[in-house]
C-alpha positions as a Markdown table, in Angstrom:
| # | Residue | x | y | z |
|---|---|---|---|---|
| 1 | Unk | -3.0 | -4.4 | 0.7 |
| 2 | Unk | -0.3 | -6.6 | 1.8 |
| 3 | Unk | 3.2 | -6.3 | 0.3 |
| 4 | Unk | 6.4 | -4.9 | 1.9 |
| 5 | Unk | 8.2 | -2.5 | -0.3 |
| 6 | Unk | 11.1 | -0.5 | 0.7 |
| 7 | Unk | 10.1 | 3.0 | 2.6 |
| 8 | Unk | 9.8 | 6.2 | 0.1 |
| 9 | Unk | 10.8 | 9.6 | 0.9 |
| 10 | Unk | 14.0 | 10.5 | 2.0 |
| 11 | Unk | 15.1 | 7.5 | 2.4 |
| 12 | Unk | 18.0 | 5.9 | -0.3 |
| 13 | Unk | 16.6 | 3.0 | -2.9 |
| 14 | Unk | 17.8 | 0.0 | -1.0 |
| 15 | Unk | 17.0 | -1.9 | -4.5 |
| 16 | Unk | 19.3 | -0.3 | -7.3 |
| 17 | Unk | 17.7 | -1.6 | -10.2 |
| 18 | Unk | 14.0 | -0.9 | -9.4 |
| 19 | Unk | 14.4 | 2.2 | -7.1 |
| 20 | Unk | 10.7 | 2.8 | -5.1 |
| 21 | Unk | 8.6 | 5.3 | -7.7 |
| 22 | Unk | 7.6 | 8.6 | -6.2 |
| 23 | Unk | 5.2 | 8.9 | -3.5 |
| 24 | Unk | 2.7 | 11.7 | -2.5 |
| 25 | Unk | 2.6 | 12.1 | 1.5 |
| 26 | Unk | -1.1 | 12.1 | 2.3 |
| 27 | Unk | -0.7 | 12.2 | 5.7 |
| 28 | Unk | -0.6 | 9.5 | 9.5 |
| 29 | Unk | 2.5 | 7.7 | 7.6 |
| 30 | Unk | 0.5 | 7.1 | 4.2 |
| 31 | Unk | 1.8 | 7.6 | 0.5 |
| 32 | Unk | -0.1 | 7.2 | -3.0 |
| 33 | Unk | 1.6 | 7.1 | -6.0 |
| 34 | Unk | -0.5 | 6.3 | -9.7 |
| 35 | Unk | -0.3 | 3.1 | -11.4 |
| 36 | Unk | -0.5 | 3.7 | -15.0 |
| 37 | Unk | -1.4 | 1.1 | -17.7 |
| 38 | Unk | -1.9 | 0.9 | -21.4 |
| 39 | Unk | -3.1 | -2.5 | -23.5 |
| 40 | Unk | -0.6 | -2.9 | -26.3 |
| 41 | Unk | -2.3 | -6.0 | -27.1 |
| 42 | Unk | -5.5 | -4.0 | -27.4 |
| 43 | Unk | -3.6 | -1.6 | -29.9 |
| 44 | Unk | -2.8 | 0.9 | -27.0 |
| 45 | Unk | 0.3 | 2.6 | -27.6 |
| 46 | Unk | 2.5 | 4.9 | -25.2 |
| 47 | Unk | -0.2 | 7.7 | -25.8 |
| 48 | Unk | -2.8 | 5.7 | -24.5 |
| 49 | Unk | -1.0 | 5.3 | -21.4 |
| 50 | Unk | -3.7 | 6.1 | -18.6 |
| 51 | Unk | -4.1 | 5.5 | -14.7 |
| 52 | Unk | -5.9 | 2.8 | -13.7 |
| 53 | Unk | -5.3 | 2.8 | -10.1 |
| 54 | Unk | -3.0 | 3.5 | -7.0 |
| 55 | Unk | -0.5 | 2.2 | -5.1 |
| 56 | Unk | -1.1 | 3.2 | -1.1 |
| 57 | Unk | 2.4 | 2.5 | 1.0 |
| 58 | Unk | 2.0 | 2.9 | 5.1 |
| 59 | Unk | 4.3 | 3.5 | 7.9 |
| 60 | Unk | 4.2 | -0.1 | 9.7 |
| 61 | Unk | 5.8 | 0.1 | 13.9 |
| 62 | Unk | 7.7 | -3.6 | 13.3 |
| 63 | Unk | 9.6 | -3.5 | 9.4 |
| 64 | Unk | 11.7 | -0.8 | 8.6 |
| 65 | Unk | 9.7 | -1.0 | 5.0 |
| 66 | Unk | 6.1 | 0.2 | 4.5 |
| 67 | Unk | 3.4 | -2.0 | 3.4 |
| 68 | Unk | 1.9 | -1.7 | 0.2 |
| 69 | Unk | -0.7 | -2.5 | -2.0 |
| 70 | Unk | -3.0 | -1.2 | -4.4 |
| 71 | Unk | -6.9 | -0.7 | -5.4 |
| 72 | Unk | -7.7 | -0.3 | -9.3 |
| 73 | Unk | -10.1 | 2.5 | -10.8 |
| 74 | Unk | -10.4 | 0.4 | -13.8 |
| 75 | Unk | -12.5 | -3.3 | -14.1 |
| 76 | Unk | -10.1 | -6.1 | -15.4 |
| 77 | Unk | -7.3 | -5.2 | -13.3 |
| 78 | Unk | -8.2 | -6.4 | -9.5 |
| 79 | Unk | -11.3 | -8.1 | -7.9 |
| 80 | Unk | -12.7 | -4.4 | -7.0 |
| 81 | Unk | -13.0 | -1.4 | -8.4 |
| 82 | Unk | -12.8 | 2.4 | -6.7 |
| 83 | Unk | -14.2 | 5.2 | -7.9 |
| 84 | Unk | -12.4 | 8.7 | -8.0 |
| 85 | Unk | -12.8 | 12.1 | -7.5 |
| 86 | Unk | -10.3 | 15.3 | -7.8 |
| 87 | Unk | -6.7 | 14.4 | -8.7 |
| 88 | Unk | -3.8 | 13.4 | -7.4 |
| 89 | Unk | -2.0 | 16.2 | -8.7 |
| 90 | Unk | -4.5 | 18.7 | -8.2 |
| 91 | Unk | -4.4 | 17.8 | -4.2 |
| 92 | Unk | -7.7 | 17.1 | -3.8 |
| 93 | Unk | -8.4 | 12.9 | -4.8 |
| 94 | Unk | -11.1 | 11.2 | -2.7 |
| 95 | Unk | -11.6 | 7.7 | -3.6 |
| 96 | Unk | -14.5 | 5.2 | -2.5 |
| 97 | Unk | -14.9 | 2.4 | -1.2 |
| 98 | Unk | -12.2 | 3.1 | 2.1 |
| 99 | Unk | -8.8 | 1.4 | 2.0 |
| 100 | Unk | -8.1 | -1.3 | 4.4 |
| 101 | Unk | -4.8 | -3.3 | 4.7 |
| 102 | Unk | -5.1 | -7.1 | 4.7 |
| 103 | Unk | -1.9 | -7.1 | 7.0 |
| 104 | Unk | -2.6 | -4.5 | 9.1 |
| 105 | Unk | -6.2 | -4.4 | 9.8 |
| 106 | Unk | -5.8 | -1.4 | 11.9 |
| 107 | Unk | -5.0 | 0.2 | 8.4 |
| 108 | Unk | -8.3 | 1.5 | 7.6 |
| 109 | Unk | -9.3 | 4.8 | 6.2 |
| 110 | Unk | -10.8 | 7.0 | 3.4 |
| 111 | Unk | -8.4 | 9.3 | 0.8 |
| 112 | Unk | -10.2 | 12.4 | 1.0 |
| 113 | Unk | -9.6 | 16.0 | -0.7 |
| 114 | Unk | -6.1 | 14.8 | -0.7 |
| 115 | Unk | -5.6 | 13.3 | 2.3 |
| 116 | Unk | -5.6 | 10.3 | 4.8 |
| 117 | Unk | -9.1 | 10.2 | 6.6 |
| 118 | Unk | -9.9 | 7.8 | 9.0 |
């Protein structure tokens, strides 16, 4: 993980035409949102429309922006893959492997039942 995006929450879009997506707090700074995907050129349409992984955003002490990046569930769509238990929405996701920031090494931790484990 190692792009800056503008912080989530409270905070005001400071980009007006993409405004940050929203966020689930999983706890020590950290947010998870979905990243969906479908393959149009695969003959996917809207319906097909699935998750395929998750974008993780953390609190960083020197920007005023959180870091973020994001690990894929799916093969095709990054270098690894992480598998998934529970749901986002049901409050209890774990994935696996951890998650570790290439920026911020000290970023390192497992999602589990929901929330931020390290």
């Amino acid at each position: 993980m190692n792009h800056q995006h503008p912080g989530y929450g409270t905070e005001a879009p400071k980009h007006p035409v993409h405004p940050p997506k929203p966020c689930v707090e999983i706890g020590a700074g950290v947010c998870i949102r979905p990243s969906y995907h479908r393959r149009p050129d695969q003959g996917e349409t809207e319906a097909d429309r699935r998750i395929v992984g998750y974008v993780i955003a953390h609190d960083t002490p020197e920007w005023d922006v959180r870091c973020e990046g994001a690990l894929m569930l799916e093969p095709g769509f990054g270098p690894e893959v992480w598998t998934q238990t529970g749901s986002l929405a049901g409050g209890d996701l774990s994935l696996s492997p951890s998650v570790q920031c290439q920026t911020h090494a000290e970023f390192h931790a497992f999602v589990t039942n929901g929330r931020w484990t390290g």
